[in-house]
C-alpha positions in Angstrom: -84.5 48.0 211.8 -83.4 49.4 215.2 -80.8 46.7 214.9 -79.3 48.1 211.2 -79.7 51.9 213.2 -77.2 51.2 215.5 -74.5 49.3 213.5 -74.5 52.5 211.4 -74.4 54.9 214.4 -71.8 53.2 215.4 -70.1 53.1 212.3 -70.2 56.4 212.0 -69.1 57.2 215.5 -66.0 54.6 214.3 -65.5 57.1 211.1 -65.2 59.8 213.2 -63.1 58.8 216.1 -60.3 57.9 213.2 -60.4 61.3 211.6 -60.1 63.0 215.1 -57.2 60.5 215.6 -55.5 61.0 212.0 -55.6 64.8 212.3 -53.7 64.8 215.8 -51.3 62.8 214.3 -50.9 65.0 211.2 -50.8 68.2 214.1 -47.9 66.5 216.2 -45.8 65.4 213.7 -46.4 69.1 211.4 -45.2 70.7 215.3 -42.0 69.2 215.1 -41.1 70.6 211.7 -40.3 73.8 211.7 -39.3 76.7 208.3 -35.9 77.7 207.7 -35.4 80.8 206.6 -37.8 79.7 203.2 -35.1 77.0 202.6 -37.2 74.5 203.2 -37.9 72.4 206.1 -36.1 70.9 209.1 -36.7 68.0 211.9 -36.8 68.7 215.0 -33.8 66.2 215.4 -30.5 67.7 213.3 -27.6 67.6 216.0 -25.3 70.3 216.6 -21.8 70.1 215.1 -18.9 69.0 217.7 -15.7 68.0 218.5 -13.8 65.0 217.3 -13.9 61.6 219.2 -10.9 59.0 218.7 -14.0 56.9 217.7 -14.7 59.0 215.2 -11.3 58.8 213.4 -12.7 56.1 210.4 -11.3 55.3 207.2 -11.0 58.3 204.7 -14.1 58.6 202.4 -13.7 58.2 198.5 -10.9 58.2 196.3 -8.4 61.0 195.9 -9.1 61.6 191.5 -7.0 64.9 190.3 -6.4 66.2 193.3 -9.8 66.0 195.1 -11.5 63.5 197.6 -14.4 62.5 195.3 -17.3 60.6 197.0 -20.1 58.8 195.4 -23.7 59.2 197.7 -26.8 57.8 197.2 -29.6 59.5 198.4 -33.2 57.6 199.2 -36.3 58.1 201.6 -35.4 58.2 204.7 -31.3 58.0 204.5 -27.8 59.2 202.5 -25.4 56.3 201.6 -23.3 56.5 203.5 -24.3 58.7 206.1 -21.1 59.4 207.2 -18.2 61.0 205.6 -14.6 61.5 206.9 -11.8 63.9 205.0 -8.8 65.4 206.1 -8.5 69.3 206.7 -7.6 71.6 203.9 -8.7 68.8 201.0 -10.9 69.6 198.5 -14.3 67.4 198.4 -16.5 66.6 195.8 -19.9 65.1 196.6 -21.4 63.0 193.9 -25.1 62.6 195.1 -27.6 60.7 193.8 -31.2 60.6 194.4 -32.3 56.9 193.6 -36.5 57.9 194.2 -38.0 61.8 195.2 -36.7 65.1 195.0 -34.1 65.2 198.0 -32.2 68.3 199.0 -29.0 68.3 200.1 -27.8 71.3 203.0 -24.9 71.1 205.0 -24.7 74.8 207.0 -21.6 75.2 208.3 -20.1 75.2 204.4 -23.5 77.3 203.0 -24.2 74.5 200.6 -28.1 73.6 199.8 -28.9 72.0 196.4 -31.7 69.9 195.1 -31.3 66.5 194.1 -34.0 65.7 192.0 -34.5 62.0 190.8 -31.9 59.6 189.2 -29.7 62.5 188.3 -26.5 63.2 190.0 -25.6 66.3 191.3 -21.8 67.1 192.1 -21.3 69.2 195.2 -17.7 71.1 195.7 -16.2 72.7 198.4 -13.0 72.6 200.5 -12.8 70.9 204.1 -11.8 74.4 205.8 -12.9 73.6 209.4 -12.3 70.2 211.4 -15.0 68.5 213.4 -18.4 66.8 212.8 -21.0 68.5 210.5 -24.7 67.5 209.9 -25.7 67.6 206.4 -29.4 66.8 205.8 -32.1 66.5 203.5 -33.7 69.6 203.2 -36.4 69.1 201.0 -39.4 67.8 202.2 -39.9 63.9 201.3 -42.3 61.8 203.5 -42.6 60.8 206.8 -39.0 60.5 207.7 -38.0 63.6 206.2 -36.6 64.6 209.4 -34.3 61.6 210.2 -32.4 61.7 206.6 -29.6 63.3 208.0 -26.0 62.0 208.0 -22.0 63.4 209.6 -19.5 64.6 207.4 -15.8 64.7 209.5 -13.4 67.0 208.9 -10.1 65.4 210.7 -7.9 68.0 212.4 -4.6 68.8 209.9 -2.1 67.3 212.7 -4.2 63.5 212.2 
C-alpha cells in the first residue's frame, strides 16, 4: 500500500514538473514575439533591409506578362516559395501568392503592403520596384511555431545593373 503511495506521489510530482516545464517554454518563446502596431505579430528575427552584394545579383524572378514581372509564390508553415525574389528597379511586380495550408499574411514594409492569404486561394499583390536593395517580406499572421522564421528577401537591382 505504501508501495502504490509512492509511485503515485511520484507521478504526480512527474505531472507537475512537465507543466512547470511546458509553461516556461510557452513564456520564452511568447517573449520573443512582440505586437506591431495591431498588425499582427512579428519574430524576433526579421533582418534589416541592406545593400546589394554581387552575390546577390540572381536570375530575374518570374516572367515579364503585359508589361509586369509576374511571380507565382507559394506560401506554407514555416516558409514562402521561393523565399527570394530579385526584379529590376522601376518594374512593376505582381505577387501571385498562395497559401497551400493556414491563414498566412503577407507584409513587406518598406512598400506598405500587408494582406491576408487565407487558404488555397490566391491573392495577387501589386506594386512597383521604386527603391533598390534587399527587403524582408514576412508572414505576418500568426501560424505555429515557426511563425517567426517564414520570412523571405525580395531584391530590387539598382537601374544601372
Amino acid at each position: 500500500m505504501f508501495r502504490q503511495k509512492g509511485i503515485v506521489i511520484a507521478l504526480s510530482a512527474l505531472m507537475t514538473l512537465l507543466i512547470v516545464l511546458s509553461v516556461l517554454a510557452i513564456r520564452l518563446h511568447l517573449s520573443r514575439i512582440e505586437p506591431d502596431d495591431h498588425k499582427g505579430y512579428k519574430g524576433y528575427a526579421h533582418a534589416k533591409s541592406g545593400q546589394i552584394e554581387p552575390s546577390d545579383e540572381k536570375t530575374l524572378s518570374g516572367d515579364i506578362i503585359n508589361g509586369v514581372r509576374v511571380v507565382k509564390m507559394k506560401a506554407r508553415q514555416f516558409e514562402f516559395e521561393p523565399n527570394q525574389i530579385v526584379v529590376n528597379t522601376g518594374e512593376k511586380v505582381r505577387l501571385e501568392i498562395t497559401s497551400e495550408d493556414v491563414t498566412h499574411g503577407f507584409e513587406l514594409d518598406e512598400f506598405d503592403i500587408e494582406r491576408q492569404l487565407p487558404p488555397d486561394k490566391t491573392v495577387s499583390i501589386d506594386f512597383t520596384a521604386k527603391k533598390a536593395g534587399k527587403h524582408t517580406f514576412y508572414c505576418s499572421v500568426f501560424c505555429g511555431h515557426g511563425h517567426d522564421e517564414m520570412q523571405g528577401e525580395l531584391i530590387i537591382l539598382p537601374a544601372d545593373k
